[in-house]
Legacy VTK file of the C-alpha trace (Angstrom):
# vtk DataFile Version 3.0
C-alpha trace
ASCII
DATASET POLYDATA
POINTS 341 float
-15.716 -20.564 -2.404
-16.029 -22.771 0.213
-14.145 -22.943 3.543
-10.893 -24.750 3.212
-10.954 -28.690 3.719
-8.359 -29.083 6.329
-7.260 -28.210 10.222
-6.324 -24.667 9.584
-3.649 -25.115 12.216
-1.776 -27.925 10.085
0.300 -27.147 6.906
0.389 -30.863 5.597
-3.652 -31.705 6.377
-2.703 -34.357 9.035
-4.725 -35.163 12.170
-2.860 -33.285 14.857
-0.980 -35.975 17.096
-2.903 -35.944 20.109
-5.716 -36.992 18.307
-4.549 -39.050 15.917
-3.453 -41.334 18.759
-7.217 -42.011 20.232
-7.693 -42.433 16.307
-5.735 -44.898 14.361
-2.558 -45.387 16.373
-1.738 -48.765 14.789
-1.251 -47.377 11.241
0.596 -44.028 11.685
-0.546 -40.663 10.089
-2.505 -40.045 7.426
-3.785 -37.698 5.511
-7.564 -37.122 6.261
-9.799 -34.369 3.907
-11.323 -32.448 5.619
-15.421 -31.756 5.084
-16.299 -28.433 3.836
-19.671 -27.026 5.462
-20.783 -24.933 2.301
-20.855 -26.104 -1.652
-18.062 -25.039 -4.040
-18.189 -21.892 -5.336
-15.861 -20.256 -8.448
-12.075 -20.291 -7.731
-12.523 -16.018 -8.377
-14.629 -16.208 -5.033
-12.402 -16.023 -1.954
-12.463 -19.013 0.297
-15.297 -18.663 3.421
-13.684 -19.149 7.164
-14.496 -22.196 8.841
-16.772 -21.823 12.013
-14.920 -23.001 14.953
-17.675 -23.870 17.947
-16.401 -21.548 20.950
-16.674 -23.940 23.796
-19.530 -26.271 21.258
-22.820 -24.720 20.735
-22.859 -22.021 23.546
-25.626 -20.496 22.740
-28.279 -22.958 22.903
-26.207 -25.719 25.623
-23.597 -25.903 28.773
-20.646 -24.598 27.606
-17.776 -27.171 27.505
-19.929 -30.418 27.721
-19.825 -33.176 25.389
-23.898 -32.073 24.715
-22.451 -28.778 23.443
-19.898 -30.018 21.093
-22.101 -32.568 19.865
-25.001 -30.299 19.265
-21.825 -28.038 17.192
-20.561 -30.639 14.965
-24.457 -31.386 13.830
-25.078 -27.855 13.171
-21.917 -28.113 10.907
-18.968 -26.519 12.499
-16.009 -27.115 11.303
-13.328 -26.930 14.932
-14.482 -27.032 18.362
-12.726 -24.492 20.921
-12.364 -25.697 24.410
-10.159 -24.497 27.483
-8.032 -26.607 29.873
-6.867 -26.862 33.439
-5.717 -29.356 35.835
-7.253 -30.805 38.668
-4.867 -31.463 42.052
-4.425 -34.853 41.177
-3.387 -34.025 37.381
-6.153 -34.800 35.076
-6.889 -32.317 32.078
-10.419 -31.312 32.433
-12.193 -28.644 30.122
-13.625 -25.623 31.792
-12.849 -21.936 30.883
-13.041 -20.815 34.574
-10.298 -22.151 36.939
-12.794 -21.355 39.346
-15.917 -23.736 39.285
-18.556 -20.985 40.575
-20.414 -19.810 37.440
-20.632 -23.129 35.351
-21.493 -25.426 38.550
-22.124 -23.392 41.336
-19.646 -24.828 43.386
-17.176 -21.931 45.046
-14.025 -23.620 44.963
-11.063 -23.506 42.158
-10.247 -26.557 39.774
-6.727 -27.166 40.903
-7.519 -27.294 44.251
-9.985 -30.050 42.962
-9.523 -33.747 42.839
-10.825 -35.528 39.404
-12.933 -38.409 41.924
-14.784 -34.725 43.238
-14.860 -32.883 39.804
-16.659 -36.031 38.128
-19.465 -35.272 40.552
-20.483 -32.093 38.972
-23.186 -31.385 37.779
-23.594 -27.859 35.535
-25.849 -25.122 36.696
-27.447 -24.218 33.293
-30.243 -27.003 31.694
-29.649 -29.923 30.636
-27.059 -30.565 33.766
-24.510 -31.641 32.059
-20.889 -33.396 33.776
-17.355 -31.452 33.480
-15.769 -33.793 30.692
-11.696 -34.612 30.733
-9.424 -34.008 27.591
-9.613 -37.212 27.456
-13.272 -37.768 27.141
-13.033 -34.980 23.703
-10.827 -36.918 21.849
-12.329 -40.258 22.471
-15.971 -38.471 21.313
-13.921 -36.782 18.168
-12.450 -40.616 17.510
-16.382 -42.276 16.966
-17.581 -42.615 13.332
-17.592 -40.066 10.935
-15.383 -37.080 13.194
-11.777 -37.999 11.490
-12.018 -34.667 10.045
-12.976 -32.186 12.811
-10.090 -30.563 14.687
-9.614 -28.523 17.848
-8.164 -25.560 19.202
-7.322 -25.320 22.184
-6.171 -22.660 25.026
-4.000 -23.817 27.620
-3.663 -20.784 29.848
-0.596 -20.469 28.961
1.043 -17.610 26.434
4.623 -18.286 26.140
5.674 -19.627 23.089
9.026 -20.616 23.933
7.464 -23.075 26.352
5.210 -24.505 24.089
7.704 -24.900 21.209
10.191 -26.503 23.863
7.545 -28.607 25.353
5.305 -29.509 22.743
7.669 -29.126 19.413
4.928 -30.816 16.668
1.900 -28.505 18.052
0.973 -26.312 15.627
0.670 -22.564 18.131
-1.463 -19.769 17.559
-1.585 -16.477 19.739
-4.500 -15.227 21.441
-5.109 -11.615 22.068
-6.712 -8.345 21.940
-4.149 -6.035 20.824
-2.461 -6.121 17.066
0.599 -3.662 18.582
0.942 -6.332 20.930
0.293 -9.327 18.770
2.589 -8.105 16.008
5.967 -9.253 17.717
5.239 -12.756 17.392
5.223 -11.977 13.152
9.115 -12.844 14.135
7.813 -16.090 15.333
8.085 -18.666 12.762
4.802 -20.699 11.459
2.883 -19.322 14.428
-1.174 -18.115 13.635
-2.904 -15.177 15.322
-6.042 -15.758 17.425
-7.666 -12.081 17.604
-10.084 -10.401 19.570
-12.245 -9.141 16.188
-13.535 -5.347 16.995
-9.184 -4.793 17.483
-9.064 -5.730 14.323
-11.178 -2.771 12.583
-9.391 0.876 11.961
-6.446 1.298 10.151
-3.966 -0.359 13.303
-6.148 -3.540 12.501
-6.486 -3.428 8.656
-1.742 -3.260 8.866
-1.812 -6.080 10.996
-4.272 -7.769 8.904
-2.228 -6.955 5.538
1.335 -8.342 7.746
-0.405 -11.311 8.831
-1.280 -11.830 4.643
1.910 -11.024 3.969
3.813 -13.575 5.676
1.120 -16.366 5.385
-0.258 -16.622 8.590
-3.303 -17.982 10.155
-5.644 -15.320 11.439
-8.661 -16.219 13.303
-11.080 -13.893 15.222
-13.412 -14.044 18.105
-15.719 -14.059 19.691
-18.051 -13.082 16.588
-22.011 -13.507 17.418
-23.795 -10.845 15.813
-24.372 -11.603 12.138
-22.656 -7.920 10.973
-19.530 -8.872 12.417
-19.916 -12.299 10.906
-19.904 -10.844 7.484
-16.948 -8.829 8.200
-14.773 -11.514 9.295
-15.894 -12.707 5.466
-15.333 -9.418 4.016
-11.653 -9.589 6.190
-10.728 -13.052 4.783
-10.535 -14.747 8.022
-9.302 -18.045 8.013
-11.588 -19.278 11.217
-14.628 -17.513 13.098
-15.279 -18.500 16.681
-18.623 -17.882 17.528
-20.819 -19.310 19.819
-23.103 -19.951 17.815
-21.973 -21.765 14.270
-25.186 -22.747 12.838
-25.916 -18.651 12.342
-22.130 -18.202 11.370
-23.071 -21.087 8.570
-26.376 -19.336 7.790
-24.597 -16.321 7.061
-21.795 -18.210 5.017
-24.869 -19.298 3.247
-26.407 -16.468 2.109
-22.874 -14.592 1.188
-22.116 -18.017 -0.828
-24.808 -17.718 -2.888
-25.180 -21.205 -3.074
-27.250 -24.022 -1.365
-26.282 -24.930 1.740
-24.924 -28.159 2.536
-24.348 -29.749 6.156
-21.407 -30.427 7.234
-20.668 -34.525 7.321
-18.332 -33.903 10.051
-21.312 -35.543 12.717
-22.013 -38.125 10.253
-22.524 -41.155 11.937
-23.216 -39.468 15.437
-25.766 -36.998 14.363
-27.811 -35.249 17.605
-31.167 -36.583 17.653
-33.236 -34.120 18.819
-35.911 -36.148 20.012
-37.336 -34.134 22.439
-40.292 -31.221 22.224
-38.073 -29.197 24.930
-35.051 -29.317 22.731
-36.667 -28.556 19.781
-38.358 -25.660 20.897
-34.971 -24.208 22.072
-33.966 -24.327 18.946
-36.533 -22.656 17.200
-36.943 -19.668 19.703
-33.104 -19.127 18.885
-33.787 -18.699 15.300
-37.223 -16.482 16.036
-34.326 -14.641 17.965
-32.365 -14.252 14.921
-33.970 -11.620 13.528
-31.981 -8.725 12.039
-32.368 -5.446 14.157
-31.482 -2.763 11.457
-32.543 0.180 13.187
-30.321 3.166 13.970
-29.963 2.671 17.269
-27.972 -0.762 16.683
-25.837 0.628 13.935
-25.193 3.237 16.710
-24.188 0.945 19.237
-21.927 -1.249 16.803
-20.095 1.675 15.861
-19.907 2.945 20.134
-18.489 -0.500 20.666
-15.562 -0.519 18.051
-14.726 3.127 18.966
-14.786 1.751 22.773
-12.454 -1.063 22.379
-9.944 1.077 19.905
-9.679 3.124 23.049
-8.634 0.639 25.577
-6.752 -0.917 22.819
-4.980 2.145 22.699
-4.991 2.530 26.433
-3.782 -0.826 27.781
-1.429 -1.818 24.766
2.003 0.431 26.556
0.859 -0.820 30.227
0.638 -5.014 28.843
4.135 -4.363 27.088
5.978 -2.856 29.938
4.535 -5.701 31.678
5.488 -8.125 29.937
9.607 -6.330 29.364
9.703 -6.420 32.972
8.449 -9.920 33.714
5.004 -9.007 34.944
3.012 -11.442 32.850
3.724 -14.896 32.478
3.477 -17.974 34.196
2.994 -18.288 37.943
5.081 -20.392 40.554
2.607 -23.233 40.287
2.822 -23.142 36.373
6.699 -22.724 36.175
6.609 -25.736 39.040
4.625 -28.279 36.594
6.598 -26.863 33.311
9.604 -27.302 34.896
10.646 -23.687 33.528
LINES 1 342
341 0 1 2 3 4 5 6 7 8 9 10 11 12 13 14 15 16 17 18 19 20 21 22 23 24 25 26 27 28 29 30 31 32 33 34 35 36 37 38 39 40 41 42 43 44 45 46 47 48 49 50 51 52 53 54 55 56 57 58 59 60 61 62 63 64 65 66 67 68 69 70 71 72 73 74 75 76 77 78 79 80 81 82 83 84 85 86 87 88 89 90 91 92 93 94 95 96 97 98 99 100 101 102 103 104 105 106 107 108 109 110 111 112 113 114 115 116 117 118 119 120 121 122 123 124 125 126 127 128 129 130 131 132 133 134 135 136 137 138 139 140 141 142 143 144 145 146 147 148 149 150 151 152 153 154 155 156 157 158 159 160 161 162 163 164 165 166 167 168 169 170 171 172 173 174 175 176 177 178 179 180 181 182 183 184 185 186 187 188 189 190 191 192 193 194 195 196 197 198 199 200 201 202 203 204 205 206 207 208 209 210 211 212 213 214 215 216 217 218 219 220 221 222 223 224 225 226 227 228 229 230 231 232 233 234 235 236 237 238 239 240 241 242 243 244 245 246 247 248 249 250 251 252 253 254 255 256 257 258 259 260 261 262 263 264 265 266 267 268 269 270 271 272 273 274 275 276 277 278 279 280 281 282 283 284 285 286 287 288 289 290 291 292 293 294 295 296 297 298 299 300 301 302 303 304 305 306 307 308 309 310 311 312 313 314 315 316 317 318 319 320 321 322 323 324 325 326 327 328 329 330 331 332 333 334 335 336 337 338 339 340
């Protein structure tokens, strides 16, 4: 079957309420169906994930620009995934660094930043591209034809207490790399799991998988680019794939469907026009790049890099939870100044 046809993150199918007030915020909710990317399949299929854009089309564009989650939504993702963090004077800007070095070459950290400075910014990586507020998504999700995409975002911040106090209607879901870890927050009511995916695999993954199933949860993975670990997240019944790159996540759904592929109308009425010879041929040197290395040597490597992260899975799980018992992790002055925690 297809991927489901609503936010994964809401249980009734509504626009989440930070959205939905850029959207319609004269009429009150309502309930919005959400486009599925691939055709229907037989109920006796399971359902495919949806492909969440990590950061919009990473692969091909600036991460975090409006260009990026443009170029996602016309390749037919489902979600966009974007980071936040505040400027000095308070503005919610989306960047995944807190330090502007590596996106815009600029040595100097966003909350020490004012918004009139930040808005100056130009990113390092072609086409330059401007740092764009929270503010600026939602008003891009709001044009024609987006009423259906959702978002997921990651705050910095991994306390759920403080988010259920603070922001009581948000739907929450848990990032992290370790299922020992991740598997006290089961106790957590309605909350989804956001997991690092090579965790996942051995028999400590495949429990936590079957608890997460067992109590109805959410599970999405990340950051899956290669097209093996694409089909397992299929094979694993995820219920979201964050890639950076969703129109090979949707290629893949494609060919495991069975079926004809059919684009996503979540960019309908703001399609990307890729007018350009440059753009174009960006594209297609990404899909000559595509090509499926099935030689030994990666199956090798795939298999070095699971065994590699079980390890430090193994390794850094006891030293993150006496860390966190003791108070080790968690919000810093700053953060417990502006939460008022």
């Amino acid at each position: 079957m297809g991927p489901e046809t609503k936010p994964l993150l809401e249980d009734d199918g509504l626009i989440p309420p930070g959205i939905h007030i850029f959207n319609n915020h004269l009429n009150g909710p309502q309930t919005t169906p959400f486009t599925s990317a691939l055709s229907s399949s037989p109920p006796s299929k399971p359902r495919l994930p949806q492909a969440i854009a990590h950061r919009g089309f990473k692969t091909l564009y600036p991460e975090n620009t409006i260009l990026a989650f443009r170029a996602a939504l016309e390749a037919g993702a489902h979600a966009l995934e974007t980071d936040l963090h505040l400027s000095r004077d308070g503005v919610v800007v989306l960047s995944h660094d807190g330090n502007l070095k590596r996106c815009f070459g600029v040595d100097a950290k966003i909350a020490e930043c004012d918004w009139d400075y930040l808005k100056t910014l130009q990113t390092v990586r072609e086409p330059r591209q401007g740092m764009p507020r929270l503010e600026d998504l939602l008003e891009f999700l709001c044009e024609e034809g987006r009423s259906s995409v959702w978002v997921l975002l990651d705050i910095k911040q991994p306390y759920i207490n403080h988010c259920r106090s603070l922001l009581p209607t948000y739907p929450i879901a848990i990032i992290s790399w370790s299922p020992l870890y991740a598997r006290k927050f089961l106790s957590q009511p309605n909350v989804s799991f956001n997991m690092f995916q090579k965790s996942l695999v051995g028999p400590v993954g495949k429990l936590f998988i079957r608890n997460v199933r067992k109590q109805d949860r959410r599970l999405f993975v990340w950051t899956v680019n290669d097209e093996e670990w694409m089909e397992w997240s299929i094979r694993a019944e995820a219920d979201g794939v964050i890639t950076d790159d969703p129109e090979l996540f949707l290629d893949v759904c494609r060919r495991w469907d069975g079926k004809r592929f059919v684009a996503s109308s979540s960019a309908e009425g703001g399609r990307l026009v890729l007018g350009s010879e440059e753009e174009t041929a960006v594209r297609e040197a990404a899909r000559k790049g595509r090509v499926r290395d099935g030689s030994w040597r990666r199956t090798l490597k795939l298999w070095v890099d699971v065994v590699g992260v079980q390890v430090l899975v193994a390794v850094f799980t006891p030293v993150l939870m006496f860390a966190a018992r003791f108070g080790l992790v968690g919000p810093g002055p700053k953060a417990q100044k502006a939460l008022r925690l």
